[in-house]
FIDOMI-165532 format. One record per residue (C-alpha): residue in three letters; x, y, z; residue number from 1. Coordinates in steps of 0.02 Angstrom, whole numbers. Each point is the difference from the previous one (the first is absolute). Example, Ala and Ser with C-alpha at 12.3 -4.5 7.8 and 13.67 -1.06 7.14 Angstrom:
BEGIN
TITOR   zado       px       py       pz   vexfi
TITOR    ALA      615     -225      390       1
TITOR    SER       69      172      -33       2
//
This chain:
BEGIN
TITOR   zado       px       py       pz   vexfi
TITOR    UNK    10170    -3225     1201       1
TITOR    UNK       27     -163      115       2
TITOR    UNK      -65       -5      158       3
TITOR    UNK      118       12      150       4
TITOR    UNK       29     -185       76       5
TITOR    UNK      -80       83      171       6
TITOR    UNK     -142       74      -91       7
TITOR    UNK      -27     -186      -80       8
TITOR    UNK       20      -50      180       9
TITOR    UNK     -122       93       87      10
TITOR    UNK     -137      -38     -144      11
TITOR    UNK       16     -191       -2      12
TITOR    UNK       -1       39      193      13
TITOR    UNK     -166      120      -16      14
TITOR    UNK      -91     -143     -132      15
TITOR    UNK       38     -136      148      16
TITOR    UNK      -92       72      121      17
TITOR    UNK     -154       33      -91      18
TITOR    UNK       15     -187      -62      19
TITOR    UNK       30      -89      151      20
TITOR    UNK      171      -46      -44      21
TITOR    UNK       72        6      182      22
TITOR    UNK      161     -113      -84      23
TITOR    UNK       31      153     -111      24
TITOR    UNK      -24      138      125      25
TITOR    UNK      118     -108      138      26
TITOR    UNK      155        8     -139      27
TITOR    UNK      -11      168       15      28
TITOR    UNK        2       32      165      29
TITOR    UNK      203       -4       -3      30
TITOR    UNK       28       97     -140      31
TITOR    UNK      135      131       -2      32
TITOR    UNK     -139      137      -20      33
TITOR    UNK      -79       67      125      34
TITOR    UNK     -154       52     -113      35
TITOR    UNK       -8     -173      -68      36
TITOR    UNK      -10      -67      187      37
TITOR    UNK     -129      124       51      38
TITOR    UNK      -92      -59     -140      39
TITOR    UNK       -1     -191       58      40
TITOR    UNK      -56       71      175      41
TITOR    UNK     -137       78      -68      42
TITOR    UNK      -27     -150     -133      43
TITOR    UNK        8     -117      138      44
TITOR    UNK     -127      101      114      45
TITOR    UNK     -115        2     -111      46
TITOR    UNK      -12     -175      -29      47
TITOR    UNK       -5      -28      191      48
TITOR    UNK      163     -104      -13      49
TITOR    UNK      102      129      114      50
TITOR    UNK       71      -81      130      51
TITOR    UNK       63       54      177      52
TITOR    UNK      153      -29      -25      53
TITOR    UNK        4       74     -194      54
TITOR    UNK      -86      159       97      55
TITOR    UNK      131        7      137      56
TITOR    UNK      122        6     -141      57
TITOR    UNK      -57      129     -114      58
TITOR    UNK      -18       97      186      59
TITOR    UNK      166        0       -1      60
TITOR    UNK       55       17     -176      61
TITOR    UNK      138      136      -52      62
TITOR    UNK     -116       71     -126      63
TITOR    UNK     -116      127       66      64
TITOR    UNK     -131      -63     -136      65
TITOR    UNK        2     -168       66      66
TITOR    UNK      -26       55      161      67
TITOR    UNK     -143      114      -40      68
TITOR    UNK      -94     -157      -95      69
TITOR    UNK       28     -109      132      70
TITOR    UNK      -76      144      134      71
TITOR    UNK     -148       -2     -120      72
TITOR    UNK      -50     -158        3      73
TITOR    UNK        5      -16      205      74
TITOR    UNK     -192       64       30      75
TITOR    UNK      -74     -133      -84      76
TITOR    UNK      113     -144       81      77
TITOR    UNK      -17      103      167      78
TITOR    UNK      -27     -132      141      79
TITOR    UNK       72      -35      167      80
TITOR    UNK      125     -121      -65      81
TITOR    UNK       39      121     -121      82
TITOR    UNK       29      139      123      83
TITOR    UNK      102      -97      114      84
TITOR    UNK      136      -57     -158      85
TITOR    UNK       -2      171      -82      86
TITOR    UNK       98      154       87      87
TITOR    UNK     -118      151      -57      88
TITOR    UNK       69      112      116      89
TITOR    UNK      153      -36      -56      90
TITOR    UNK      -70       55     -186      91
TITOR    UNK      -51      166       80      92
TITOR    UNK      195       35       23      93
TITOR    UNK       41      -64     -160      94
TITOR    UNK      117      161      -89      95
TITOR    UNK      -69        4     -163      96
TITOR    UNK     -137      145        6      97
TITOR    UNK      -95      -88     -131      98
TITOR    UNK      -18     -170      110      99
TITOR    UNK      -30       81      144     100
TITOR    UNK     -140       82      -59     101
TITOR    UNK      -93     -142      -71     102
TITOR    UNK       54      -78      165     103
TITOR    UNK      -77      120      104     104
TITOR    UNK     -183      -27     -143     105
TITOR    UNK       34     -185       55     106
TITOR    UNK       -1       22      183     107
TITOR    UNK     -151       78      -24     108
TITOR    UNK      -81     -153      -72     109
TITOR    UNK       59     -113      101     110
TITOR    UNK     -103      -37      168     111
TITOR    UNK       45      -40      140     112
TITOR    UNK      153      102       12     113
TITOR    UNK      140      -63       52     114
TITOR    UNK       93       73      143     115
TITOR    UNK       75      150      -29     116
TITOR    UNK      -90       28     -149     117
TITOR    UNK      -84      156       60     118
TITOR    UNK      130       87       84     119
TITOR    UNK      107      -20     -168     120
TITOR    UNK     -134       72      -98     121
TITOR    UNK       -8      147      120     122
TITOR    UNK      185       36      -34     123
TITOR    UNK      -14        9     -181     124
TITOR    UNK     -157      102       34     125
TITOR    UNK       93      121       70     126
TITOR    UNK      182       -4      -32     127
TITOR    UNK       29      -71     -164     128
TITOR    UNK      100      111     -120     129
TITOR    UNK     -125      -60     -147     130
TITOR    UNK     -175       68      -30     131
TITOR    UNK      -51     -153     -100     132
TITOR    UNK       58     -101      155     133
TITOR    UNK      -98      112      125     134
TITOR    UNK     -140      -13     -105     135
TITOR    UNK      -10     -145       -3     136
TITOR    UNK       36      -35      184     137
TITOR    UNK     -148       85       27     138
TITOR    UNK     -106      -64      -74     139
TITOR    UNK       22     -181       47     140
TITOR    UNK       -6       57      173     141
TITOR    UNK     -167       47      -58     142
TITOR    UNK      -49     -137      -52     143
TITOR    UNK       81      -93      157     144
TITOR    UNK     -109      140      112     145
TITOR    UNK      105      -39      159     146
TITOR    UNK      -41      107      133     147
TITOR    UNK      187       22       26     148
TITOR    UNK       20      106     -178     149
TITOR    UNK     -115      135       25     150
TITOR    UNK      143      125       46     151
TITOR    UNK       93      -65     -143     152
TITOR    UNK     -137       37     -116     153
TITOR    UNK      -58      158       61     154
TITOR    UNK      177       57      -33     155
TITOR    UNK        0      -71     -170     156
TITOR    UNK     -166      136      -25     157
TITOR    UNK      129      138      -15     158
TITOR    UNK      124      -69     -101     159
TITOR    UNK        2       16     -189     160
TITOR    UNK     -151       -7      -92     161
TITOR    UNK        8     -162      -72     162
TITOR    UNK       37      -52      171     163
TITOR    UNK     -136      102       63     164
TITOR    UNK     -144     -110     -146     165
TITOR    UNK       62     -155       75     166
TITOR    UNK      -17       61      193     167
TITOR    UNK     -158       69       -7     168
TITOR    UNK      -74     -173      -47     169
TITOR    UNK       99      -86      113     170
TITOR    UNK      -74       99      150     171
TITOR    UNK     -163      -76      -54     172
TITOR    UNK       70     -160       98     173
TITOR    UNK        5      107      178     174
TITOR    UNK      -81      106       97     175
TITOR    UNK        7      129      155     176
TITOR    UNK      -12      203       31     177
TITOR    UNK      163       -2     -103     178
TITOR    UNK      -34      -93     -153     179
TITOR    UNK     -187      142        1     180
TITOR    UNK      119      126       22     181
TITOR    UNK      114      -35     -139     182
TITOR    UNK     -133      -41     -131     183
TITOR    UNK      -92      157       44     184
TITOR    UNK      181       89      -40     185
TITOR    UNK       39      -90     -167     186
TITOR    UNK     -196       38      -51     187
TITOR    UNK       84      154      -18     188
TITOR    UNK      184      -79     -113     189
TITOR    UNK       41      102     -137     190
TITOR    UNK       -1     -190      -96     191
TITOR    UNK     -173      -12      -71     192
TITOR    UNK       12     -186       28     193
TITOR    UNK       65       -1      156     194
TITOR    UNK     -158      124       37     195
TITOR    UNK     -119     -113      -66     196
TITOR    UNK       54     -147       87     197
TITOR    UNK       -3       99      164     198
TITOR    UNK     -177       63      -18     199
TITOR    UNK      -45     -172      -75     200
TITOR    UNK       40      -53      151     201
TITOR    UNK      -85      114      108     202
TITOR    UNK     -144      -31      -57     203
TITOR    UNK      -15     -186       69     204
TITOR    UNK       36       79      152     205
//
């Protein structure tokens, strides 16, 4: 059976950015597909040929993939230029679950945060309808350890249990009477990993 025209796409797309062929990748970067385009994002990231303004566009792309590659390769370009000409809190609003939860890994990687970074994070923490979201809101306030999310992630202790995994690391990043308190308590989780982590923990103390 033939391959699909899009499937030909992305490959041609896949073998130029493991051969340096930024020409090739480029074409593809308008294609009608939005996997072929995430692709060349990812093609062209890896050959270090992204530019600002290619990364600005995928940003705003219509296809969540596109987005979601584009978000991925932010860390490693993370600078102040970079901060200042890409909107990440904006990303953390974006309404695809999917992108805003790689979004909200992102933020978590990228220091210094840009304002109203954190407070965004703490909404998702807390608020947002999805559990991969919250989870991973939490833990990239973790990794952020602002002393401004320590309510948010203390919170985040007593929500779900996959929740709960990602919290208790993230309270590694703070400390006070109430962080104690709440490690003591999920010592005691009925997660065995969540317990671990906790008394893991505890035992720095």
């Amino acid at each position: 059976m033939a391959a699909r025209p899009q499937n030909l796409s992305r490959r041609s797309v896949v073998i130029a950015g493991w051969s340096n062929d930024e020409s090739g990748a480029r074409q593809q970067l308008g294609s009608d597909d939005g996997a072929v385009r995430a692709s060349a994002v990812s093609a062209l990231a890896r050959m270090g040929a992204l530019s600002i303004p290619d990364l600005l566009a995928a940003l705003a792309d219509g296809a969540p993939e596109v987005r979601c590659r584009a978000l991925g390769a932010l860390p490693a370009r993370w600078s102040g230029r970079v901060a200042d000409d890409v909107h990440l809190l904006g990303m953390l609003h974006d309404d695809d679950a999917i992108v805003l939860e790689v979004a909200c890994f992102v933020a978590g990687e990228c220091e210094p945060s840009p304002p109203g970074v954190i407070e965004r994070l703490i909404d998702i923490c807390t608020g947002h309808d999805d559990p991969l979201c919250r989870e991973s809101a939490v833990a990239a306030l973790g990794s952020l350890g602002d002393p401004r999310a320590v309510g948010a992630v203390l919170s985040a202790c007593r929500d779900k249990v996959t929740i709960r995994r990602r919290a208790v690391l993230a309270l590694a990043a703070f400390e006070g009477d109430e962080v104690d308190s709440m490690l003591r308590s999920m010592a005691d989780d009925v997660d065995w990993q969540v317990r671990q982590a906790a008394e893991e923990l505890l035992a720095i103390e």
